[in-house]
Backbone as CSV, one residue per row, in Angstrom:
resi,resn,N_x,N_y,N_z,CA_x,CA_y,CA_z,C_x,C_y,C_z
1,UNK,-238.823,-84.710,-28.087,-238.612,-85.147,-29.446,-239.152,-86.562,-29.612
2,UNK,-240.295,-86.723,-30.493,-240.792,-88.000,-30.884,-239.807,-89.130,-31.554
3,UNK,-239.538,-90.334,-31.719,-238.727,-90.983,-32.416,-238.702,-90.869,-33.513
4,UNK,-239.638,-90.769,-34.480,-239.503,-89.823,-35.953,-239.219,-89.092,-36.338
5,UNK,-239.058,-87.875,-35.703,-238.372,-86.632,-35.826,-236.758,-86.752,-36.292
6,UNK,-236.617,-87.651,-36.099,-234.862,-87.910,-36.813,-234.664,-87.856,-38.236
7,UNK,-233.906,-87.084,-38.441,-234.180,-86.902,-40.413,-233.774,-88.152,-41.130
8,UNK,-233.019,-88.755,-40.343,-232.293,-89.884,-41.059,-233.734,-90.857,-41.313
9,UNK,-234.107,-91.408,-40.131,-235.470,-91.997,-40.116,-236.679,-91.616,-40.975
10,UNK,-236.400,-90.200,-40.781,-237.934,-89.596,-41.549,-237.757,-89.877,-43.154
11,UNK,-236.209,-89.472,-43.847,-235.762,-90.078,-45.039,-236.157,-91.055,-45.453
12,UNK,-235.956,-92.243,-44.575,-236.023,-93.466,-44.701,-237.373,-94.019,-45.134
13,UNK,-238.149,-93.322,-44.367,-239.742,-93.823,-43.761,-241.130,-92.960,-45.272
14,UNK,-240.233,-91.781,-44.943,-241.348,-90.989,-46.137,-241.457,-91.373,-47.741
15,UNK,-240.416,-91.842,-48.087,-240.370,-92.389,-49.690,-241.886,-93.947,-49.318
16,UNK,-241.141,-94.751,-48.491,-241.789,-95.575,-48.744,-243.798,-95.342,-48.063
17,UNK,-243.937,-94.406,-47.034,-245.245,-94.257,-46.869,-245.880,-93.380,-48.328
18,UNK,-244.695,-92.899,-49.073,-245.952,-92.387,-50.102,-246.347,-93.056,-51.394
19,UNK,-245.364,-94.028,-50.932,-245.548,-95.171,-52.089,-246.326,-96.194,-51.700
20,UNK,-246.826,-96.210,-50.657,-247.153,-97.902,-49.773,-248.207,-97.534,-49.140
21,UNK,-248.900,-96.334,-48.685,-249.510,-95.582,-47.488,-250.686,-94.732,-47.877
22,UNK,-250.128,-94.393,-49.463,-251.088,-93.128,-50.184,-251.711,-93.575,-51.241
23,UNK,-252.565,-92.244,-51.731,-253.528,-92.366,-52.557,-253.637,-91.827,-53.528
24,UNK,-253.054,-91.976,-54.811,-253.125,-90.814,-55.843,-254.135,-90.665,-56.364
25,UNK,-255.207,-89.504,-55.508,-256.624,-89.887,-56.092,-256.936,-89.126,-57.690
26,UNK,-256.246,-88.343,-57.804,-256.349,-88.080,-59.436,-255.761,-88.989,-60.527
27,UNK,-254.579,-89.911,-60.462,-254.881,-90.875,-60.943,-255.633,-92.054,-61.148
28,UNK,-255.966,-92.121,-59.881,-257.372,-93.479,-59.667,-258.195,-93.155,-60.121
29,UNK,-258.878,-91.720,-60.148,-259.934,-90.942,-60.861,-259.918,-91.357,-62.257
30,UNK,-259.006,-90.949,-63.063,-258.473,-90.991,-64.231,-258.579,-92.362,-64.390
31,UNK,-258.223,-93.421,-63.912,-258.549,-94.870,-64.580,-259.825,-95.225,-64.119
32,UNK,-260.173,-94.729,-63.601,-261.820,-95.199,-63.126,-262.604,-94.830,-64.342
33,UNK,-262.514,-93.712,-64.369,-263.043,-92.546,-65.695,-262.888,-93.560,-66.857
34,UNK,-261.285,-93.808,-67.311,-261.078,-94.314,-68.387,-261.660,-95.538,-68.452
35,UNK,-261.398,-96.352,-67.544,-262.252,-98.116,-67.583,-264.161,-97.999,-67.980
36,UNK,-264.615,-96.750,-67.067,-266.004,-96.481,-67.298,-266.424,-96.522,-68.894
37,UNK,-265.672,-95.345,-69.494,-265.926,-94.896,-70.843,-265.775,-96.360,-71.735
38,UNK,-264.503,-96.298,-71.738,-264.302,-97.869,-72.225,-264.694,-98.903,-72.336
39,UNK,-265.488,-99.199,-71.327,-266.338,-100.661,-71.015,-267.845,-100.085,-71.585
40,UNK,-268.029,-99.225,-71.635,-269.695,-98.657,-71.571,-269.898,-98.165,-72.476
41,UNK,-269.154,-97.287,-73.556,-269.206,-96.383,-74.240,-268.949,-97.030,-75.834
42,UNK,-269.861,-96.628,-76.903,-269.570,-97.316,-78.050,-270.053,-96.525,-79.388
43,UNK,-269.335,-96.976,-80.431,-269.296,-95.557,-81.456,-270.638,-95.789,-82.217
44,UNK,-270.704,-94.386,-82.618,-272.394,-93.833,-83.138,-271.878,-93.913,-84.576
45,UNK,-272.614,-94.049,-85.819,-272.279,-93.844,-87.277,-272.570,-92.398,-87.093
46,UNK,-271.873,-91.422,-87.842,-272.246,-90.192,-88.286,-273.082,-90.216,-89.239
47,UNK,-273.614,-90.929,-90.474,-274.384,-91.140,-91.198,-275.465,-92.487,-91.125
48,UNK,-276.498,-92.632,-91.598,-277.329,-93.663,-91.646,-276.776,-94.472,-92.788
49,UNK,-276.461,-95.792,-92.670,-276.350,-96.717,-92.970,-277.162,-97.583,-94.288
50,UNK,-278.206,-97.124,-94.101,-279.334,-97.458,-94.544,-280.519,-96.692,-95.899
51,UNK,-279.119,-95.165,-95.788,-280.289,-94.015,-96.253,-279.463,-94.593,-97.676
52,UNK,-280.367,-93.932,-98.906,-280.024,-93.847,-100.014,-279.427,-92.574,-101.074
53,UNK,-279.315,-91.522,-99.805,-279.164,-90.007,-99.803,-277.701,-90.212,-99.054
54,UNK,-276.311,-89.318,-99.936,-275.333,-89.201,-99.181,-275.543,-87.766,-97.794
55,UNK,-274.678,-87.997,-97.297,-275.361,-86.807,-95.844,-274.533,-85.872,-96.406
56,UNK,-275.355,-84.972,-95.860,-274.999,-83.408,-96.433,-273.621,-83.024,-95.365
57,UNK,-273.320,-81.712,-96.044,-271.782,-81.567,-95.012,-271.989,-80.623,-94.198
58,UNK,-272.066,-80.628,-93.405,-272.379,-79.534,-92.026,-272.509,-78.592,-92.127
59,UNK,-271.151,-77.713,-92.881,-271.397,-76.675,-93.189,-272.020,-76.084,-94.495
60,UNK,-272.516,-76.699,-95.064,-273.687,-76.553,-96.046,-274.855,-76.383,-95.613
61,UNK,-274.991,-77.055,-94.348,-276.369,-77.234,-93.914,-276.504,-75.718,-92.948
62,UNK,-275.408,-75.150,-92.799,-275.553,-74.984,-91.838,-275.535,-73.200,-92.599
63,UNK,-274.663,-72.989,-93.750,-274.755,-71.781,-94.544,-276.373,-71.571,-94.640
64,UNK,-277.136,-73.019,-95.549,-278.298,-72.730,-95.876,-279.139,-72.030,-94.732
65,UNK,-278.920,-72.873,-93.449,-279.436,-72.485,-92.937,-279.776,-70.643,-91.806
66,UNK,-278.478,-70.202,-92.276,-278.450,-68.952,-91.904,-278.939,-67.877,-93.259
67,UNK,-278.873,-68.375,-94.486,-279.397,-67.533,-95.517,-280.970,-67.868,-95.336
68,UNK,-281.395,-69.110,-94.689,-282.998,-68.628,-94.618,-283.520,-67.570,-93.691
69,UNK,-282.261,-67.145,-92.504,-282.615,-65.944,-91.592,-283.015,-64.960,-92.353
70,UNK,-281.977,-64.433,-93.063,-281.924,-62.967,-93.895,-281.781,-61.957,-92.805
71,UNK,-280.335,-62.118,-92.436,-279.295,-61.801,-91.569,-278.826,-60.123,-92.121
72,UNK,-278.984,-59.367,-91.621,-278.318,-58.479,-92.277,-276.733,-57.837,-91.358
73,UNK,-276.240,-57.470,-92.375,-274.301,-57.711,-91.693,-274.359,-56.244,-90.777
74,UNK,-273.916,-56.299,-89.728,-273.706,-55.646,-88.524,-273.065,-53.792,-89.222
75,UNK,-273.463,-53.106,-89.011,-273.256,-51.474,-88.845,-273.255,-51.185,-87.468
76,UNK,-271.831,-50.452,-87.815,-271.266,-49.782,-86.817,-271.286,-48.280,-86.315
């Protein structure tokens, strides 16, 4: 029997090696990640700034753009 093997000891010893000893690598991940984005990362306008045309709405653009297919509706 090794000297650790004592539960009383091992009690004692295991709280603090997983607090003092370890690595929570999915949290470190996670702030690494987050500090990256954060420091580096910066917002885009959805519209031009500059245009004199309000921007069209997505799904307008996006109807038109399936009525220029000439789609015909699915038979079963």
């Amino acid at each position: 029997m090794g000297p650790y093997d004592d539960p009383h000891i091992r009690d004692i010893l295991l709280p603090y090696a997983r607090a003092h000893l370890t690595t929570d690598y999915v949290e470190y991940t996670e702030q690494g990640v987050e500090q990256i984005l954060f420091e580096t990362l910066a917002s885009v306008p959805l519209a031009d700034a500059t245009s004199f045309l309000l921007p069209t709405d997505p799904f307008e653009a996006l109807a038109k753009h399936l009525d220029s297919l000439n789609l015909t509706p699915y038979q079963e």
